[in-house]
C-alpha positions in Angstrom: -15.7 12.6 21.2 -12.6 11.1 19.3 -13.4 10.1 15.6 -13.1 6.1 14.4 -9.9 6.3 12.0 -11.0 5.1 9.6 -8.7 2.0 7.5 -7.5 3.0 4.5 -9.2 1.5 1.3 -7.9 -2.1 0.0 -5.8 -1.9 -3.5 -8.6 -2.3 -6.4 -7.9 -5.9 -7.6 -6.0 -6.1 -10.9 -7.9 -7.4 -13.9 -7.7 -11.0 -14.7 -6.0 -10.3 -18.1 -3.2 -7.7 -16.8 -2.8 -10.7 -13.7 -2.8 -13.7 -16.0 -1.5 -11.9 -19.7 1.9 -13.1 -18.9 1.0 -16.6 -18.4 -1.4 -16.8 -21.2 1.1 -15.3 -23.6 3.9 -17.9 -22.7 1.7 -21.1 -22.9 0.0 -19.3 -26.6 3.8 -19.2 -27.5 4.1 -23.0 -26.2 1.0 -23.7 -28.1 2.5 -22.6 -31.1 5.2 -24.4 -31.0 3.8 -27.8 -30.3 1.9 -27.1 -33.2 5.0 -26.6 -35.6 6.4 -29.9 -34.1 3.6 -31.5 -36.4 5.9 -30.7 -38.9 8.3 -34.1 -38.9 5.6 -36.6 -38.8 3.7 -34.1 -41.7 6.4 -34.5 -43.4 7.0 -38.2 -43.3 3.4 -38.5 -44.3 3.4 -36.7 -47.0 6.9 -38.4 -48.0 5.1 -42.0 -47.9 1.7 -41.0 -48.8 0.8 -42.8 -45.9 -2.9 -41.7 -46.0 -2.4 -39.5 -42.9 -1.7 -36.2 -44.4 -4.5 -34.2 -43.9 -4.6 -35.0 -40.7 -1.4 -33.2 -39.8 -2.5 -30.4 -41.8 -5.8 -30.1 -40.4 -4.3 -30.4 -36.4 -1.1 -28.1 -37.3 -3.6 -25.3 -38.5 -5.9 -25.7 -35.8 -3.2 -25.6 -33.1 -1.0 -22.9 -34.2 -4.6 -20.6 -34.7 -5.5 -21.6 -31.0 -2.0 -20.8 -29.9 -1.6 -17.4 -32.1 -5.4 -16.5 -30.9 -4.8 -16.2 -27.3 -1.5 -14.9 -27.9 -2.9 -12.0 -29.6 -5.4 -11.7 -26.7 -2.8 -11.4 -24.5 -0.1 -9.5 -25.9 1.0 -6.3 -24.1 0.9 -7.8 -20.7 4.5 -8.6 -20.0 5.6 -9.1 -16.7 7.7 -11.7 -14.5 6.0 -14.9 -14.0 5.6 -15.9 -10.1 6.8 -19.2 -8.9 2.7 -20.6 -8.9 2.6 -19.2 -12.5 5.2 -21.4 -13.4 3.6 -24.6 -11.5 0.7 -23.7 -13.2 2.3 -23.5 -16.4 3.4 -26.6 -16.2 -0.2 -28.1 -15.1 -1.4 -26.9 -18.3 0.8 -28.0 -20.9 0.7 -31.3 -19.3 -3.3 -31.3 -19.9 -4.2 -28.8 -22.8 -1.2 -30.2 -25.6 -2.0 -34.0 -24.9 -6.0 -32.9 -25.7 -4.0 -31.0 -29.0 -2.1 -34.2 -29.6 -5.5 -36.8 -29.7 -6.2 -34.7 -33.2 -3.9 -36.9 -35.3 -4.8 -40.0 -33.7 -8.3 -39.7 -33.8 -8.6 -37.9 -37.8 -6.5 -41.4 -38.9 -8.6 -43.9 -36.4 -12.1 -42.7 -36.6 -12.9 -45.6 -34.1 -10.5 -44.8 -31.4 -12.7 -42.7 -28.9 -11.4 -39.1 -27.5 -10.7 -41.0 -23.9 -8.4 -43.8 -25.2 -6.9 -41.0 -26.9 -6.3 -38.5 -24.5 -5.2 -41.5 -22.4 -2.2 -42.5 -25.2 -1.0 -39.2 -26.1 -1.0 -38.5 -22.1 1.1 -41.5 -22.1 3.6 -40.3 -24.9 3.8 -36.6 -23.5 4.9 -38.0 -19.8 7.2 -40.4 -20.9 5.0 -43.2 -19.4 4.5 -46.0 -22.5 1.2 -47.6 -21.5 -0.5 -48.3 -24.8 -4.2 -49.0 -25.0 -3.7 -49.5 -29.2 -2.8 -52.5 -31.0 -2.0 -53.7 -34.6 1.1 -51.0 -34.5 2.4 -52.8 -37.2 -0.3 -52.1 -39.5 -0.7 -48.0 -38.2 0.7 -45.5 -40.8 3.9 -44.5 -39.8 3.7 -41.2 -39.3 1.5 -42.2 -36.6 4.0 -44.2 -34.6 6.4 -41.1 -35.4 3.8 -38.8 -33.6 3.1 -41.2 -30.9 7.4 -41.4 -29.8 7.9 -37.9 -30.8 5.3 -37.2 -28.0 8.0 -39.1 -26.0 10.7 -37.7 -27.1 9.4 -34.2 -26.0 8.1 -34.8 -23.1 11.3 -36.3 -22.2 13.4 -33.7 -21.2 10.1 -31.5 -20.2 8.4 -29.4 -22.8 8.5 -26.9 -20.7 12.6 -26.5 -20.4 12.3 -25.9 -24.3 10.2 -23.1 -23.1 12.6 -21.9 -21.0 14.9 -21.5 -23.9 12.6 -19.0 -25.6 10.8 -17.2 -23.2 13.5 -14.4 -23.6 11.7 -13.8 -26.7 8.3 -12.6 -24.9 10.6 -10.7 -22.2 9.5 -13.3 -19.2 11.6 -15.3 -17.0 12.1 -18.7 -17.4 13.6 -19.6 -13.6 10.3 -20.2 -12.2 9.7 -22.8 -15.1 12.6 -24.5 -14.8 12.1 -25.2 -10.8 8.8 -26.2 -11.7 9.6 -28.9 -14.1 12.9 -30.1 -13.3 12.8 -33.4 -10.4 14.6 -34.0 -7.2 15.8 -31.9 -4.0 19.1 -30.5 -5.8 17.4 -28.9 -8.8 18.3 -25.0 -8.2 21.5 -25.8 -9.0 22.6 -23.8 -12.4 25.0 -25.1 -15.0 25.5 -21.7 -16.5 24.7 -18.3 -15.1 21.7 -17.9 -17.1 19.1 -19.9 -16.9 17.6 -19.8 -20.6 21.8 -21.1 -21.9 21.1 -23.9 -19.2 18.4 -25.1 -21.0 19.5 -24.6 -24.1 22.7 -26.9 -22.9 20.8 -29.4 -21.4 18.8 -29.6 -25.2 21.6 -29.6 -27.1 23.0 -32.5 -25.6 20.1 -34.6 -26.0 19.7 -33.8 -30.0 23.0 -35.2 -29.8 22.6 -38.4 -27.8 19.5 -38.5 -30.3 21.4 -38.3 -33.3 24.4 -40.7 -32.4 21.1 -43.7 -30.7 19.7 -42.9 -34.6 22.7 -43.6 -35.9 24.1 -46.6 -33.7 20.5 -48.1 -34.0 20.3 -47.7 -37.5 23.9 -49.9 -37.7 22.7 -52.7 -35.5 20.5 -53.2 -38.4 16.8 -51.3 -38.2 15.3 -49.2 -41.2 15.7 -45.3 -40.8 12.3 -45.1 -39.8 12.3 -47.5 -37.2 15.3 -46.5 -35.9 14.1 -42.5 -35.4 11.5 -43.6 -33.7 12.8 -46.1 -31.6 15.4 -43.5 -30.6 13.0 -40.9 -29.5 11.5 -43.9 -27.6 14.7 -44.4 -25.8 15.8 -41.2 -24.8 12.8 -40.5 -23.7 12.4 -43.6 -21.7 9.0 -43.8 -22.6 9.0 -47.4 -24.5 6.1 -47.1 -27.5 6.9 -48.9 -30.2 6.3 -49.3 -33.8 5.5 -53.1 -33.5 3.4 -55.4 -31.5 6.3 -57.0 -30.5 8.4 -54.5 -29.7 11.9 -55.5 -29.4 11.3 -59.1 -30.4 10.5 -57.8 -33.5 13.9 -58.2 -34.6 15.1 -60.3 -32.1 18.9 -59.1 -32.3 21.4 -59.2 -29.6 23.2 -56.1 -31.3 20.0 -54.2 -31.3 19.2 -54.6 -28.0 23.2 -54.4 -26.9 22.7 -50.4 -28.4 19.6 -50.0 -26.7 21.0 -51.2 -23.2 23.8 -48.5 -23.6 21.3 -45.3 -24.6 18.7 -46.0 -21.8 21.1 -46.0 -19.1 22.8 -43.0 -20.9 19.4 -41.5 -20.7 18.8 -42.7 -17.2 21.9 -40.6 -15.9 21.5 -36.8 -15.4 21.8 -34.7 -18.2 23.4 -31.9 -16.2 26.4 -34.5 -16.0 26.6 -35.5 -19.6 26.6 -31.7 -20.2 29.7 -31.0 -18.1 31.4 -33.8 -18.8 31.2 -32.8 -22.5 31.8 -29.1 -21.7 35.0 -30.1 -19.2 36.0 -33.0 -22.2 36.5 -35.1 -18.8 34.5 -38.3 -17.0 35.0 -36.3 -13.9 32.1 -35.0 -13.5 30.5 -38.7 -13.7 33.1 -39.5 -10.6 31.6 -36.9 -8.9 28.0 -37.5 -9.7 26.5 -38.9 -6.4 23.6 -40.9 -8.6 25.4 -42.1 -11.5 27.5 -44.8 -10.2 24.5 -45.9 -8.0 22.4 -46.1 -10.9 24.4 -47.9 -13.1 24.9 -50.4 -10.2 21.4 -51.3 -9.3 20.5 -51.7 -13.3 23.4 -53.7 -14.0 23.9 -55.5 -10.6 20.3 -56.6 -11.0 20.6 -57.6 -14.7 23.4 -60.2 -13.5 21.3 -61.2 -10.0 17.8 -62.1 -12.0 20.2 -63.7 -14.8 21.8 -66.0 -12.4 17.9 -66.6 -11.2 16.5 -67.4 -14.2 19.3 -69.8 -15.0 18.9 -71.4 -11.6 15.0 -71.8 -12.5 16.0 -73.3 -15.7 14.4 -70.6 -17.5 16.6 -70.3 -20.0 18.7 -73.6 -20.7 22.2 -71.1 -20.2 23.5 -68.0 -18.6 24.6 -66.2 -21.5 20.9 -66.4 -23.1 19.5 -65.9 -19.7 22.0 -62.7 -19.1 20.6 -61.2 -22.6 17.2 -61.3 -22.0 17.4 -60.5 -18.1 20.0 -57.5 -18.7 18.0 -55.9 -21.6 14.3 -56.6 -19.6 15.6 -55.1 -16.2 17.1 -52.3 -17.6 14.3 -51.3 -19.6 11.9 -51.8 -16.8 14.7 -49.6 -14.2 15.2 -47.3 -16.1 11.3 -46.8 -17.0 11.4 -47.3 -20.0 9.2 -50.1 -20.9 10.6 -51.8 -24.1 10.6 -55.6 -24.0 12.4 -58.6 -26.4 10.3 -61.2 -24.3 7.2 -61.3 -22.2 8.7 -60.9 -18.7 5.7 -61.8 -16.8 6.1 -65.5 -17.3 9.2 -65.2 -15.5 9.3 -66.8 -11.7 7.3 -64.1 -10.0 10.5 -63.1 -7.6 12.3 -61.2 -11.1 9.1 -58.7 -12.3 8.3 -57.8 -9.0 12.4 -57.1 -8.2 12.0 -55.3 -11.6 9.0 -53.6 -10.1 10.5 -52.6 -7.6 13.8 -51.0 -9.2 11.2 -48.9 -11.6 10.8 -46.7 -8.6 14.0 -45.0 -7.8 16.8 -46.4 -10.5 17.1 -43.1 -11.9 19.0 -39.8 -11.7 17.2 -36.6 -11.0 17.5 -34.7 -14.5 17.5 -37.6 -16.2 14.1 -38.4 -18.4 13.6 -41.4 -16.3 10.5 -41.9 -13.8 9.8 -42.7 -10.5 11.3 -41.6 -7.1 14.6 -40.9 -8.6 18.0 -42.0 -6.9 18.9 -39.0 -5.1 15.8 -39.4 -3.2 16.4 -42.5 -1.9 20.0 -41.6 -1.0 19.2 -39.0 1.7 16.6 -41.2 2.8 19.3 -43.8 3.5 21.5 -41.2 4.8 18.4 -39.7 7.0 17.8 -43.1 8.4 21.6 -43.8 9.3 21.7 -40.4 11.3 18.7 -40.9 12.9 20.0 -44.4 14.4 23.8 -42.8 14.9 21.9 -39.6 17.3 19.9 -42.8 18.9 23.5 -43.9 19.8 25.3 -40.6 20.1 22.3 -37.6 21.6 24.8 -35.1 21.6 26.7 -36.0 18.2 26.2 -33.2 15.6 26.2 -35.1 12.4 25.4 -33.3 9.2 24.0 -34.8 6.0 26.2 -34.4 3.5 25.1 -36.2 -0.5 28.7 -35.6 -2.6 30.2 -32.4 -1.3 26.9 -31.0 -0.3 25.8 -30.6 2.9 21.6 -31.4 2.9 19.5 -28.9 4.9 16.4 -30.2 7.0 14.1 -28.2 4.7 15.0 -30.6 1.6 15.1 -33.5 4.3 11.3 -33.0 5.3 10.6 -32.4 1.4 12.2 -35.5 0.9 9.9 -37.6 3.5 6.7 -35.4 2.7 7.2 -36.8 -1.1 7.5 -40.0 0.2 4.8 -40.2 2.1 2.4 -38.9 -1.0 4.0 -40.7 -3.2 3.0 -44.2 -0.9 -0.1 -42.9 -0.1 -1.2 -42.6 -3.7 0.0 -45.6 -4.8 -1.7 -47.3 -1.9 -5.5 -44.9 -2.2 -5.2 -45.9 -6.8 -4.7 -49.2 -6.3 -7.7 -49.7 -3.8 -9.7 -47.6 -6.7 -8.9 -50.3 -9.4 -9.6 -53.2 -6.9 -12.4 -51.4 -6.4 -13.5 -51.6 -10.4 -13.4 -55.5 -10.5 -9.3 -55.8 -11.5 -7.5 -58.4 -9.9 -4.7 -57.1 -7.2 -1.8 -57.6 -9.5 -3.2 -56.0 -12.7 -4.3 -53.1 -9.9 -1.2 -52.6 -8.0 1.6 -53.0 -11.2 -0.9 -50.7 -13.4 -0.4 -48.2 -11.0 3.1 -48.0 -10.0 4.6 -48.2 -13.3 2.0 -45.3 -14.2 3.0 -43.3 -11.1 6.9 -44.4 -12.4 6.0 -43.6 -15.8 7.4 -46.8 -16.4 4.2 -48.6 -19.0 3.4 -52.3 -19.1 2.8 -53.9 -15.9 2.0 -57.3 -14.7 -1.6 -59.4 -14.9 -3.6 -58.1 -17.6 -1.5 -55.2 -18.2 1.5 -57.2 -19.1 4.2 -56.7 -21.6 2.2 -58.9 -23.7 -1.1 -56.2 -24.0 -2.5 -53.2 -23.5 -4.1 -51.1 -21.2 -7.5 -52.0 -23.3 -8.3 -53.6 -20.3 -12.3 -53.7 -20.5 
């Protein structure tokens, strides 16, 4: 009689440390570092002895010990980190360093409850700019720092800073990068290593940062409004140190500077970075999003100008062109700052506004929503689809710039689409659902899935997301 063979045994599992030590000991290093980016609004604090000091203290030790804990825990694992490591990654530093980021807030506003919190520091660290606080004016202002620094880091992705130190821990930062970085086209590599490509792409925005500081500062804000109304803007994420925002200072100059560094913001950074390297506007010609994008902002600005003149909104087109370009651009480029309350407009300019908050921005930009390029091979999809209706045999490739588009990032394209609808469509019903009206429900959610910030209805430009 023949013997079974019998199956050789299965590999002994690897221990959860040794399988996740990598991991653990990049986000500790993360965790660290968001904790030392208390330093600036410490500082200021301490500067103004605006009654908020201890607080920073307090959260910058407790951080930093979290962070230097586990990384102590895990040191000695080193390793590569797999492409789900780094999706993972990314999951957790956009939910562990906004619960992190609440400390602050809630030290300095003992009535302000760990939800409505979480909820505006959530806000901050995505670049989104829905607000459920008021009475900014009266905040100290080291608080409003914290709140656009938030912003201002989560702009270009805290987790491309990362990527500029992970050499430091011996792990990869590639898988990071793919993770974090938007649109169909982002493999693409400015500089043959990956850690000097984000280290480009950061150096450029301290720059823009520096010279929308500057230039704001000109046009006639304080220092300290001005710093953080520039991490606002390049962030695109639209908090403000003032109830009002921009009518605050209701200045044409102001809002003239602000107009030029969110659609500098709005275009990708990759192109601002070889444009500076190459000292030429080339690569802005060759940019397949950035003259698109300027378009729509600007075409719009002068289309809902020319409306609200029509409607006798404003008694002339110059007035009506400053309030419409500044509003649409803000609102496109998801950003969320406004010099007026643009829901009392004719209904037809917020909802095109709405509507442009979706895609009117370049992947690797800090912007929100669909971006451009997405919408670009859609168009391009849907023309080829009717040209093979007309032509079966024609071979017709789909080509965005120079590139030729495969079907795999085709069918990612559409499958994003389609989630991207769907949830839209599935949170709206959920806040109908609560008792909000369909406007409130349907604006609160697309300019939170667009990271865009104040809506229409009861989420207006006007309040908050307090909505009770």
């Amino acid at each position: 009689m023949t013997a079974l063979a019998v199956p050789p045994p299965l590999p002994a599992p690897r221990p959860a440390l040794a399988r996740y030590g990598p991991l653990a000991q990049t986000f500790a290093l993360i965790l660290m570092i968001f904790g030392l980016s208390l330093a600036l609004p410490a500082a200021i604090s301490h500067l103004l002895g605006d009654g908020a000091e201890s607080a920073y203290d307090e959260t910058l030790a407790v951080t930093f010990a979290c962070g230097a804990l586990l990384w102590l825990a895990a040191r000695g694992h080193r390793g590569e980190l797999q492409v789900r490591d780094g999706f993972l990654l990314v999951a957790l530093a956009w939910t562990v360093l906004p619960a992190f980021a609440t400390l602050p807030l809630m030290l300095v506003l003992p009535e302000l409850s760990f939800t409505d919190a979480y909820f505006e520091t959530v806000s901050g660290l995505t670049t989104t700019g829905a607000s459920v606080l008021s009475n900014l004016d009266q905040l100290p202002p080291s608080i409003n720092v914290w709140r656009t620094q938030l912003v201002w880091m989560g702009g270009m992705g805290v987790m491309v800073l990362a990527v500029a130190i992970l050499p430091l821990l011996g792990v990869g930062g590639a898988q990071i990068f793919r993770a974090e970085t938007p649109g169909p086209m982002k493999d693409a590599k400015l500089t043959p290593r990956i850690t000097e490509t984000a280290k480009g792409l950061w150096g450029v925005y301290f720059g823009l940062t520096f010279l929308c500081i500057a230039a704001m500062k000109l046009a006639g804000m304080t220092w300290l409004d001005a710093l953080v109304h520039a991490f606002s803007t390049m962030g695109l994420g639209g908090f403000s140190s003032h109830d009002a925002s921009f009518g605050y200072w209701d200045s044409p100059a102001i809002e003239a500077v602000t107009i030029a560094f969110m659609l500098a913001a709005s275009l990708n950074f990759a192109t601002h970075f070889l444009a500076l390297r190459r000292r030429s506007w080339r690569p802005y010609a060759r940019d397949p999003e950035a003259g698109l994008v300027v378009l729509a902002m600007l075409g719009s600005a002068v289309l809902i100008a020319l409306y609200l003149w029509w409607s006798a909104v404003y008694p002339g087109f110059w007035t009506a062109l400053r309030f419409a370009a500044f509003n649409v651009v803000s609102v496109a480029s998801t950003t969320g700052f406004a010099n007026t309350d643009f829901a009392l407009w004719p209904m037809f300019a917020p909802l095109w506004m709405l509507y442009l908050s979706g895609f009117a921005t370049s992947s690797g930009s800090t912007g929100g929503g669909m971006k451009m390029i997405r919408v670009v091979v859609l168009a391009k999809h849907s023309l080829r689809e009717f040209t093979r209706i007309v032509h079966p045999r024609a071979a017709v490739p789909l080509k965005v710039g120079r590139q030729v588009i495969e079907n795999n990032l085709i069918f990612a394209v559409l499958a994003f689409t389609l989630v991207y609808g769907l949830t839209m469509i599935m949170l709206s019903l959920a806040l109908i659902a609560t008792g909000l009206d369909f406007v409130t429900a349907f604006s609160a959610v697309t300019e939170c899935i667009n990271n865009m910030g104040p809506g229409l209805g009861q989420v207006g430009p006007a309040t908050t997301y307090a909505v009770k």
